[in-house]
N, C-alpha and C positions, 0 to 999 in steps of 0.2 A: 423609609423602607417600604416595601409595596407590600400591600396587605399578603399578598401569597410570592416568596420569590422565585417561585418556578411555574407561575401560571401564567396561560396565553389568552389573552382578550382581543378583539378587534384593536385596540392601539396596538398591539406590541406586533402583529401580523402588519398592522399598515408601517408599522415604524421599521420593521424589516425590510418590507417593499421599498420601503424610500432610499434604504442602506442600500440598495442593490444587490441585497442575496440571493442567491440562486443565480445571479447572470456571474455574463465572463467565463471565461477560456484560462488553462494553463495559470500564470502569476497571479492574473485578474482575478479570478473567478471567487467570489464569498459564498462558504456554505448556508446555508441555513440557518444551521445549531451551531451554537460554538458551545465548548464545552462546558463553560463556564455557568450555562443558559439553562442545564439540565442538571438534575441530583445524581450526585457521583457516590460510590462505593467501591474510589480506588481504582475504577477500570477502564474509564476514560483518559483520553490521553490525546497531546499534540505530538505531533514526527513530522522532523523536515523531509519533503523528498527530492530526491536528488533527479527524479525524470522531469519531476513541474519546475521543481526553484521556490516553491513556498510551505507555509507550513500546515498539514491535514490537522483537521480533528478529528477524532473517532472516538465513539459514546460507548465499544465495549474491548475487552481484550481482544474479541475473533477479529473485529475488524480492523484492530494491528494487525494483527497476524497478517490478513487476507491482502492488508497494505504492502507486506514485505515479498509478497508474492507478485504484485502489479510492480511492487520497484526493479524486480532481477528480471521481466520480458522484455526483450528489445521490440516488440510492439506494438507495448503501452505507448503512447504519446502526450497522453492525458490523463488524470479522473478526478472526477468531483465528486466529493463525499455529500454525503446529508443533504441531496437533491430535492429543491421541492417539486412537486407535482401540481404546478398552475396551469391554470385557474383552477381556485380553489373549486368554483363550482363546476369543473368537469368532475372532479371525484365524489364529490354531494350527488351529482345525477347520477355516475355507476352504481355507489352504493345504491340510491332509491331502485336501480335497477333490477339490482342484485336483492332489493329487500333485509340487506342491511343495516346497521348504524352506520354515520360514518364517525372517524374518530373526533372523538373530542376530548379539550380539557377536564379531567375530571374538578373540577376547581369551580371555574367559570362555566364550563357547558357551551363553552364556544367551542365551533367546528375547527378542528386545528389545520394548518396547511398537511399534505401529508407529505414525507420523503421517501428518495429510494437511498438505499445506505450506498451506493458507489455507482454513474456513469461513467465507461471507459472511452476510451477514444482509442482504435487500436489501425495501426497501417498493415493493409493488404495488398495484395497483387492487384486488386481493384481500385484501388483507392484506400479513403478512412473510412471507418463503420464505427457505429456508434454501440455499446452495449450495455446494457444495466443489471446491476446485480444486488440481490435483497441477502446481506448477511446476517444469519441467525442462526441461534442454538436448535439443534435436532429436538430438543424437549418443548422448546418455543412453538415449534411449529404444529407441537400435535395437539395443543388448545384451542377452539371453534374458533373465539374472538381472534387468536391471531391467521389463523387460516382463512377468517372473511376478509381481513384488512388484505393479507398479500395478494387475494382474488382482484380486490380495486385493482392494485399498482401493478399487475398481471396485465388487468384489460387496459389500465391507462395506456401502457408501453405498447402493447399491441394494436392500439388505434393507428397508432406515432411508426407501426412496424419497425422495431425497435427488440431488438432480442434479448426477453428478460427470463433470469432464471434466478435460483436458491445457491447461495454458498454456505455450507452447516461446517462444522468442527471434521468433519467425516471428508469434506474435499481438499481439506488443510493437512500438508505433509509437514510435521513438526520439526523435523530435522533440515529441511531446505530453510522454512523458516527462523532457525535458530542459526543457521550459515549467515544467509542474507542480512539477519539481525548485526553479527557480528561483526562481518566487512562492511558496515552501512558506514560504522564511521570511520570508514578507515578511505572514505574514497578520493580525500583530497589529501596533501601532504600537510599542510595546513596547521603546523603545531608537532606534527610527527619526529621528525629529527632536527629538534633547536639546536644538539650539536655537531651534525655532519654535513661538512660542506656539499653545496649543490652539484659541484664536477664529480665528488666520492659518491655521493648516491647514484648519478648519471651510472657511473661503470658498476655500483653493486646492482642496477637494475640490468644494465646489461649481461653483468655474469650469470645472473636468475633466470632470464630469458633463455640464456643459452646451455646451462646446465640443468633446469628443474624438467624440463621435461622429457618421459620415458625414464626417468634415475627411479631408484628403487630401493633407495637407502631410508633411512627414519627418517624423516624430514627435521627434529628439531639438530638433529646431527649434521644435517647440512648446514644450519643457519649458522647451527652457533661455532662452526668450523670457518666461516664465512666473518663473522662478528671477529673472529682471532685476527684472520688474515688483513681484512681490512684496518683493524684498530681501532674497532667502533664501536660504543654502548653495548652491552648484552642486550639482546633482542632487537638490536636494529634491522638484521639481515630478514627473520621471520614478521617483522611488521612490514616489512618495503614487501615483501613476496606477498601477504596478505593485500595488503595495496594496490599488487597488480594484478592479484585476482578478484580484488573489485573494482577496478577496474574493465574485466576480462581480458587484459593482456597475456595472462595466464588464464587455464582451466583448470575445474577440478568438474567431480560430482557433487553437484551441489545436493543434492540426495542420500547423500552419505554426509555425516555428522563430522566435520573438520576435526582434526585432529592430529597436532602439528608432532606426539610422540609416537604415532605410528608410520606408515608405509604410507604414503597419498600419492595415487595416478595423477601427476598435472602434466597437462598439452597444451600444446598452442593454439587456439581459438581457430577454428576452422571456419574458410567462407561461409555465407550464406545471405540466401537471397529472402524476400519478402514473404512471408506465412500467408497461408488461407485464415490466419486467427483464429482460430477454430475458440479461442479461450475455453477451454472445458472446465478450468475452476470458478 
């Protein structure tokens, strides 16, 4: 066992490098940190996502969160978590610049690589642009030490012209994220109805389609009136309609906190064309 198991030396930065973290795109791409790498208190966590195809790390609860919010834009195209900031010695000379430290192990006193917690990749009217985002607690950011470090990873991205900013607790809409959360798994059939055959789901997706939107009835009253006629598992009707609003074959407000015992406005997905990305979260 290594004298400290969550300290970073010069081997464990070259031994990254060699792993190839920090490179690659979409499947490819290795973060940084994996979670395993850093001292947890339960808030760390891995999430497949369903835009890349592989599985994120993310080192606190916000940045689940902030994750389920890059999974519901149509366009995200990408993002890479726990980005490092190489060469290390471009952030050593900002600091010196700045007259900062820069970080280091408290451990060893090795200068650590530094990260930005999410680059996006987002498609525009223009093309892709690239964006990076530092997420952290609104309490975090009002201590000195951490306010010099995001100055680094400020000016880093700005050499690069590269548009970085802050995502705190305060730009997280709880309730979209508790939707998103919820449809995440529900976005393949994949285990979903082991007993309805593939032709009966075909026409119960059909009837949804054609009936869910503009009705104005309770929705679990729809489903499970649906679940009679067809002859199928309680709750099959309300899992297949959740399905295809993760999908977005259906709409709702994701804004509004799902809830299959009241009244839910669902529509059909309306055109639309390529954003300016504006991402303001």
């Amino acid at each position: 066992m290594a004298k400290f198991k969550y300290a970073i030396d010069e081997n464990t930065i070259a031994k990254r490098l060699k792993e190839g973290r920090g490179s690659g795109i979409g499947t490819n791409y290795k973060p940084w940190i994996l979670v395993h790498e850093v001292p947890s208190i339960g808030k760390s966590s891995i999430r497949y996502s369903w835009t890349v195809g592989r599985d994120h790390h993310f080192l606190s609860l916000l940045e689940a969160m902030y994750f389920y919010l890059l999974e519901w834009d149509d366009d995200v195209l990408d993002f890479r978590e726990q980005f490092p900031l190489l060469p290390r010695e471009e952030t050593q000379s900002i600091a010196a610049e700045l007259g900062v430290k820069h970080p280091a192990d408290p451990k060893t006193k090795v200068d650590i690589v530094m990260t930005t917690d999410n680059v996006i990749t987002l498609k525009t009217q223009f093309g892709q642009v690239i964006k990076a985002r530092s997420v952290k607690y609104e309490d975090a950011l009002q201590k000195r030490r951490n306010a010099e470090k995001q100055m680094i990873e400020k000016i880093y991205w700005s050499r690069r012209r590269v548009e970085w900013n802050v995502v705190t607790e305060n730009s997280i809409h709880i309730p979209k994220v508790q939707n998103v959360q919820m449809f995440h798994k529900l976005r393949s059939k994949f285990g979903l109805f082991p007993n309805v055959e593939k032709s009966l789901l075909k026409n119960m997706e059909e009837k949804l389609v054609k009936l869910m939107p503009g009705n104005n009835k309770i929705l679990a009253d729809i489903t499970d009136a649906m679940d009679k006629h067809f002859n199928v598992p309680a709750s099959t009707s309300i899992t297949l309609l959740m399905h295809l609003i993760a999908n977005k074959r259906l709409m709702i407000d994701m804004d509004q906190l799902f809830n299959p015992c009241k009244q839910v406005n669902i529509a059909l997905p309306a055109k639309r064309g390529i954003s300016n990305a504006n991402c303001d979260y």
